[in-house]
N, C-alpha and C positions, 0 to 999 in steps of 0.2 A: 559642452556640446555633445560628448560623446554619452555621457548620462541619458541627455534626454533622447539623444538617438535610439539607446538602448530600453529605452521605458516606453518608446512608440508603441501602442495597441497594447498597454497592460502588458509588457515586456514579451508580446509575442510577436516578432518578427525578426527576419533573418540573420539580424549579426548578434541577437542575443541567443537565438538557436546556437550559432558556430560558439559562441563565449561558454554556453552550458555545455555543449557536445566534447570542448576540450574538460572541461571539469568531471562529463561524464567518464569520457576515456580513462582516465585518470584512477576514477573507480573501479573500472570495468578491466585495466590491466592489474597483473600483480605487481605491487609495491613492497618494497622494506618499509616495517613497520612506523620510522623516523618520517618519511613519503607519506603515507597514508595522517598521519595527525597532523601533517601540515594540511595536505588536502582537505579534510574534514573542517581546521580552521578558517581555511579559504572560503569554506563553504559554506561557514558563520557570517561571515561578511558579505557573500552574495545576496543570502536569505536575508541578510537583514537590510540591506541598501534596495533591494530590489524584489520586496512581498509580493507587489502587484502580480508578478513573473508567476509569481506557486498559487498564490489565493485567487484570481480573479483571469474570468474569460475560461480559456482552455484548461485540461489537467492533466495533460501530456507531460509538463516538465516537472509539475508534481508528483506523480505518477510516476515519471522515470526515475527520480531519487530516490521516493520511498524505497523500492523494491533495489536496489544498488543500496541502500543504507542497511535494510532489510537480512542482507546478506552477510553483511560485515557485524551482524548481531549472531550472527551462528559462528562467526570466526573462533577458530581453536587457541587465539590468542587471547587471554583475560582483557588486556588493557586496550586492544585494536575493540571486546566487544563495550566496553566500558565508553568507549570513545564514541563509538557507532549507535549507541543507547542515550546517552548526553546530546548526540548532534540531530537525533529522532525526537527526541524530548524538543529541544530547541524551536524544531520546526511545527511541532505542535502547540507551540507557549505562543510561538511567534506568530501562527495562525491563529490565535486565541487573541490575544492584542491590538492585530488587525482588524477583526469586525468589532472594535468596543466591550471586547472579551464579554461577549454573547455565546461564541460557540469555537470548534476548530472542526466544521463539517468536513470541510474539502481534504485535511488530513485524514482525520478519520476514516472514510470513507476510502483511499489511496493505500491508505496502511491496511485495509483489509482485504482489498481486489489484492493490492500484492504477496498477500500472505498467501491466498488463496492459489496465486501464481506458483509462488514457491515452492509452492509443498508440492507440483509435479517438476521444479525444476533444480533442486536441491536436495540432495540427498543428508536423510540426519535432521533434517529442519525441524525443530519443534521437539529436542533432545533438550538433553540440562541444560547444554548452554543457552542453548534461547530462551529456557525458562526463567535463566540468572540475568539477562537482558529485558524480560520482559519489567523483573523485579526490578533493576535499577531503574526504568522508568518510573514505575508508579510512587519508588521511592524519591525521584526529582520532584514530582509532583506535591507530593507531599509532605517536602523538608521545604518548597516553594514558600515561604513567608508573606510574599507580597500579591500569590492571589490565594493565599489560603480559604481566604470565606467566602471566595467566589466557587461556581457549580466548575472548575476545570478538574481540581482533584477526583471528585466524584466521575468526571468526564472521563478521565484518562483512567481509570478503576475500570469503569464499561468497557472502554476500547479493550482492554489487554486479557480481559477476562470476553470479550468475544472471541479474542482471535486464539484461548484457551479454548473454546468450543468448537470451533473450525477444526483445528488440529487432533484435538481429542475425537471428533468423528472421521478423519482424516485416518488415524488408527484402528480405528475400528472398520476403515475401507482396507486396510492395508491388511487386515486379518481373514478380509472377504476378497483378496485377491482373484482367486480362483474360483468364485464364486458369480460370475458375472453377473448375474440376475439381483441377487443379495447387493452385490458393489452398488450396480444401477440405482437400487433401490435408496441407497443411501448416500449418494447423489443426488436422488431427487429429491428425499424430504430434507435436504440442507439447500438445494435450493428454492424449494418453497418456503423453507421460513425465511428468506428475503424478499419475500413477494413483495413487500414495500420499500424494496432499492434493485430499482432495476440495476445499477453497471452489476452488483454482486448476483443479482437472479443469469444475468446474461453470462459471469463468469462461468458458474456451475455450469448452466446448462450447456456449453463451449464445451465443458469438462465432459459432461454425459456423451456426447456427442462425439467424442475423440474415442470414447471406451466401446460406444457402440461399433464405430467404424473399422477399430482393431480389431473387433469380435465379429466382421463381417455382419454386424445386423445394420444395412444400410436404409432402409425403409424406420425404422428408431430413431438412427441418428439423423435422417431427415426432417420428422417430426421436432424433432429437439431445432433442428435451426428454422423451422418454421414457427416455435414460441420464439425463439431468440427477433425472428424478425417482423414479429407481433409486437413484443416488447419497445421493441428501436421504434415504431411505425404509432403504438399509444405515445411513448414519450414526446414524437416530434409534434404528437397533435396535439399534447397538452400544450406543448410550449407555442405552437401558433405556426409551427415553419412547414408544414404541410397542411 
């Protein structure tokens, strides 16, 4: 009973919110590392009992993982990043298997708004050690046996090598700190090249938007949530809800 309670609306409603929210806290406090690999295994068994929850309807709780899982891949601990790269993988296989291993969009897509998160919210992000996490991923992927001949390897190769380009331009904003004009600039042509995903066009320009306001150019950052709410307002009209 309590199952199917919990799987009401594609696992989006109230008592699987409080069930995730304890799991998220979890994350979200600091743990001993013994804590933390229990939690990540717990979190093997939710994902996998309860996909509906991550894949299908909203991407809030996908969403909220990735970028909490995301974190624990910068961890200055080898084997907490080891763990946190394993349990990323997971959710991308597992998202894979889901739709008839066609695709892992809704991952995909989650792991790269929240990189993109990260990088103003983490300091260090996108240093060796995430580069040695990005590496165990692509290498799950590809010691994977059982969907070796299927497009997920090559999938997860794309993923990690975009979120290699986020970052690497990411540095090269960080070089043009003080440069406001040059920053903005480079801002914008990363998020034009997602002109064909809007949540990641809408992240950047959030981002533009935040750098104009600090730099007092408020009529810029206006303009900036006026594409953001162009964007929101095509999407809803593709889909029919406006």
């Amino acid at each position: 009973i309590l199952k199917n309670q919990l799987l009401t609306d594609h696992g989006h409603n109230p008592l699987m919110k409080k069930v995730f929210d304890v799991y998220l806290c979890f994350l979200q406090k600091n743990q001993s590392e013994t804590a933390l690999k229990n939690v990540f295994i717990a979190l093997r068994a939710l994902i996998f009992k309860f996909p509906s929850t991550f894949y299908e309807g909203r991407a809030d709780m996908c969403s909220a993982l990735c970028y909490e899982i995301l974190k624990y891949c910068n961890s200055k601990l080898s084997s907490i990043r080891t763990e946190a790269s394993q349990l990323l993988y997971f959710l991308m296989r597992n998202n894979f298997d889901y739709t008839g291993k066609k695709s892992f969009v809704r991952t995909h897509l989650q792991v790269i708004i929240s990189v993109s998160q990260l990088i103003a919210d983490v300091v260090g992000i996108g240093g060796t050690r995430f580069q040695q996490s990005l590496s165990i991923i692509n290498n799950c992927a590809n010691n994977d046996r059982i969907i070796k001949h299927t497009t997920f390897p090559s999938d997860v190769k794309d993923l990690t090598k975009r979120i290699r380009t986020v970052l690497m331009a990411t540095a090269q904003m960080k070089e043009h700190e003080n440069d406001p004009e040059m920053l903005v600039d480079l801002q914008y042509s990363l998020a034009k090249s997602y002109a064909s995903t809007p949540e990641l066009r809408k992240t950047w320009l959030d981002s533009m938007a935040r750098i104009h306001v600090k730099n007092g150019d408020l009529s810029e950052a206006a303009m900036c949530y006026v594409h953001v709410a162009a964007l929101v307002a095509e999407y809803l009209t593709r889909k029919g809800m406006i």
